[in-house]
C-alpha positions in Angstrom: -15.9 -44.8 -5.2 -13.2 -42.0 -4.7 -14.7 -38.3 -4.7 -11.7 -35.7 -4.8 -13.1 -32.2 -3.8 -11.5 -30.2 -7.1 -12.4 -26.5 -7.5 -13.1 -26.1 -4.0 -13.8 -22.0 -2.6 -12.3 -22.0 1.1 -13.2 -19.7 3.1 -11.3 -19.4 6.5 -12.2 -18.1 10.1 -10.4 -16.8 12.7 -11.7 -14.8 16.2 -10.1 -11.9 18.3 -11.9 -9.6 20.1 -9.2 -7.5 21.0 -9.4 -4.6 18.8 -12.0 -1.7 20.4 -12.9 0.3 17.3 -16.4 1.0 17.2 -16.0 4.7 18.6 -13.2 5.8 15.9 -14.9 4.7 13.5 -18.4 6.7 13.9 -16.5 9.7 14.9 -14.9 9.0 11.2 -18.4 8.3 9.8 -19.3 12.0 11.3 -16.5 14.0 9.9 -16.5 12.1 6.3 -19.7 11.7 4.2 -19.9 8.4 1.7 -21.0 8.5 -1.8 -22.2 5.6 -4.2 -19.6 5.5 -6.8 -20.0 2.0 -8.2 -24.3 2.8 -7.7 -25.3 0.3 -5.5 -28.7 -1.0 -5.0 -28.0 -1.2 -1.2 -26.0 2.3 -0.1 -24.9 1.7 3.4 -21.8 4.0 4.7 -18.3 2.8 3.9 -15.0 5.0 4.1 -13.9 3.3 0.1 -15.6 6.2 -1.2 -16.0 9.1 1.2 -15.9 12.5 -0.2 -13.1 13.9 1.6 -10.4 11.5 0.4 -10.2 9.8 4.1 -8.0 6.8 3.5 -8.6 3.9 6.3 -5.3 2.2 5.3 -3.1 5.2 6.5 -5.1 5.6 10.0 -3.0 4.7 13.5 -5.8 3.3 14.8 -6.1 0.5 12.5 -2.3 -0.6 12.4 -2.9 -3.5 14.9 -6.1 -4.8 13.4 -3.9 -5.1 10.2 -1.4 -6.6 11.3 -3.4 -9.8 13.0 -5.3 -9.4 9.9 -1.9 -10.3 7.5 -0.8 -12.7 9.8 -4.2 -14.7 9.1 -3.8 -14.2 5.4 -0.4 -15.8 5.5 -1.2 -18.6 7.8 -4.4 -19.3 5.0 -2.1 -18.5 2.2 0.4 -21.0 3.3 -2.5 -23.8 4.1 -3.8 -23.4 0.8 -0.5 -23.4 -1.4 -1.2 -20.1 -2.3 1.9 -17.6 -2.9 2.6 -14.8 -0.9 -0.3 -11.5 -0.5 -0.5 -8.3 0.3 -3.4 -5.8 1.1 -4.1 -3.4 -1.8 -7.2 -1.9 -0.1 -8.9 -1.8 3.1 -12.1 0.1 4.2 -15.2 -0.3 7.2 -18.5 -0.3 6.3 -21.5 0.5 9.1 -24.7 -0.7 8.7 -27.5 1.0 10.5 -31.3 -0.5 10.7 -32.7 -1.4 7.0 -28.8 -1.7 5.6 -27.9 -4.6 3.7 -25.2 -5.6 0.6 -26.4 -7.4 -2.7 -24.3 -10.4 -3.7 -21.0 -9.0 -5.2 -17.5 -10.3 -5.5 -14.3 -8.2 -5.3 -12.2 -7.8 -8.8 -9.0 -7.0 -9.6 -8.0 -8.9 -6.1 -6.9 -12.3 -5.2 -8.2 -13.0 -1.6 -10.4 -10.6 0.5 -11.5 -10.9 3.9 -14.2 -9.4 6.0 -13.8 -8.6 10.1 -16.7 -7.6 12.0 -15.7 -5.3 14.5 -18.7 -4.8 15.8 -22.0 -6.6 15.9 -25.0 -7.7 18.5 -26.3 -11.3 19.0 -29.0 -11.9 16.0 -27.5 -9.1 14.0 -27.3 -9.7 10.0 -25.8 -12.8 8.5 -23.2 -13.1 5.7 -23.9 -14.9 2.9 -21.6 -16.6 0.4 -22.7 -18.4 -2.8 -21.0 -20.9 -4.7 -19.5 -19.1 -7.6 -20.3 -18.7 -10.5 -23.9 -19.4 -9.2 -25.5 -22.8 -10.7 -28.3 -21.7 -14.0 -30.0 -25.3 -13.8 -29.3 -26.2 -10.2 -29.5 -30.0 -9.5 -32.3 -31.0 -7.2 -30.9 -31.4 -3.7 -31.8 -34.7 -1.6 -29.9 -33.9 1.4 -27.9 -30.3 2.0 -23.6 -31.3 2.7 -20.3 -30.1 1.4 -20.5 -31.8 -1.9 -23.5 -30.2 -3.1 -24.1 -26.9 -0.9 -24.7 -23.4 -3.2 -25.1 -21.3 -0.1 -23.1 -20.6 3.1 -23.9 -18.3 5.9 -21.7 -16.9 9.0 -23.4 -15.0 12.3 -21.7 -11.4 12.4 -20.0 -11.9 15.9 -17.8 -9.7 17.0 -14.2 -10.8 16.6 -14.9 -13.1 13.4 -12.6 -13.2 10.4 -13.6 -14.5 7.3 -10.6 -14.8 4.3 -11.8 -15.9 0.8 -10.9 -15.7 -2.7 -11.9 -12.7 -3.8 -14.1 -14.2 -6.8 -16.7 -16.6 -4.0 -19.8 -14.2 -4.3 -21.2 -12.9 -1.0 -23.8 -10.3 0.5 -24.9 -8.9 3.8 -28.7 -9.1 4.7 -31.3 -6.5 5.8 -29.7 -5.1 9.4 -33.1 -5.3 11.7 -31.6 -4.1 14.9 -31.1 -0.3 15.8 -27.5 -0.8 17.3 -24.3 -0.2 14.7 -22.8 -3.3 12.7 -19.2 -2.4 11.7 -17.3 -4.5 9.3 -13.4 -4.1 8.1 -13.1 -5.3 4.1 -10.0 -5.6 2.7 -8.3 -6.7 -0.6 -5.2 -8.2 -1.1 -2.6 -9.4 -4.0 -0.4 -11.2 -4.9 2.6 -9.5 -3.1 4.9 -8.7 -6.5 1.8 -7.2 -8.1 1.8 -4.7 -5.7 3.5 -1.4 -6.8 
């Protein structure tokens, strides 16, 4: 028997601790109040949708993260045959104690990628799903790559995750009292950008 692994949902990783952001960003959090535009269940701060028109992309401070962050992107685009991308958005979310993220996906974007900037040992998972999720799921004998619906990945600090923008994922419940601060960022196909 032959299986070929058609449709696959990759989802890369990459580490670097190197970027000290956690105190820029809650003096950002302090100075720019979040609303819930697209009415979330879960409403945790994020700087996509403060009120004051802060725009992450266009802050100094994040230039370097960016930049490792595209260079991942086009090692993973190249490795997947995919063409060239750009980032279209970019935002940080902090979670404080009883924060969390339903499953969602990110439209009107090709790949996205989360970085955790900052997180404690034991702090909230993230979750991926295979998409689109399974309406009669097949009974599972034994859990490996051929048949998994779920994926999870620790929130360590440094950690990378590029995806498709499509693969479902969520953040759950934050149980610790100490910030979690996550970068999200879209990208595109690089000619769709205008």
């Amino acid at each position: 028997m032959q299986i070929i692994p058609y449709f696959s949902s990759p989802i890369a990783t990459f580490k670097n601790e190197n970027f000290d952001l956690m105190e820029h960003c809650l003096e950002i959090k302090e100075k720019n109040l979040s609303t819930n535009p697209m009415h979330w269940i879960h409403v945790l701060y994020n700087t996509l949708s403060t009120q004051t028109g802060y725009n992450t992309s266009k802050d100094p401070k994040f230039f370097e993260l960016t930049k490792w962050i595209q260079e991942c992107v086009n090692e993973f685009t190249i490795e997947c045959g995919y063409e060239k991308m750009s980032p279209s958005e970019m935002w940080f979310n902090v979670y404080k104690n009883g924060d969390s993220q339903e499953f969602h996906n990110h439209a009107r974007s090709h790949l996205s990628c989360i970085y955790v900037a900052e997180a404690q040992k034991d702090d909230s998972r993230i979750f991926f799903s295979r998409s689109p999720v399974p309406m009669f799921p097949i009974p599972i004998r034994n859990s490996d790559e051929w048949n998994y619906d779920q994926v999870w990945y620790p929130s360590e600090k440094g950690l990378l995750l590029i995806f498709k923008s499509d693969t479902m994922h969520m953040v759950e419940k934050k149980v610790t009292d100490t910030p979690r601060i996550t970068f999200a960022y879209n990208f595109l196909y690089h000619k769709m950008i205008t």
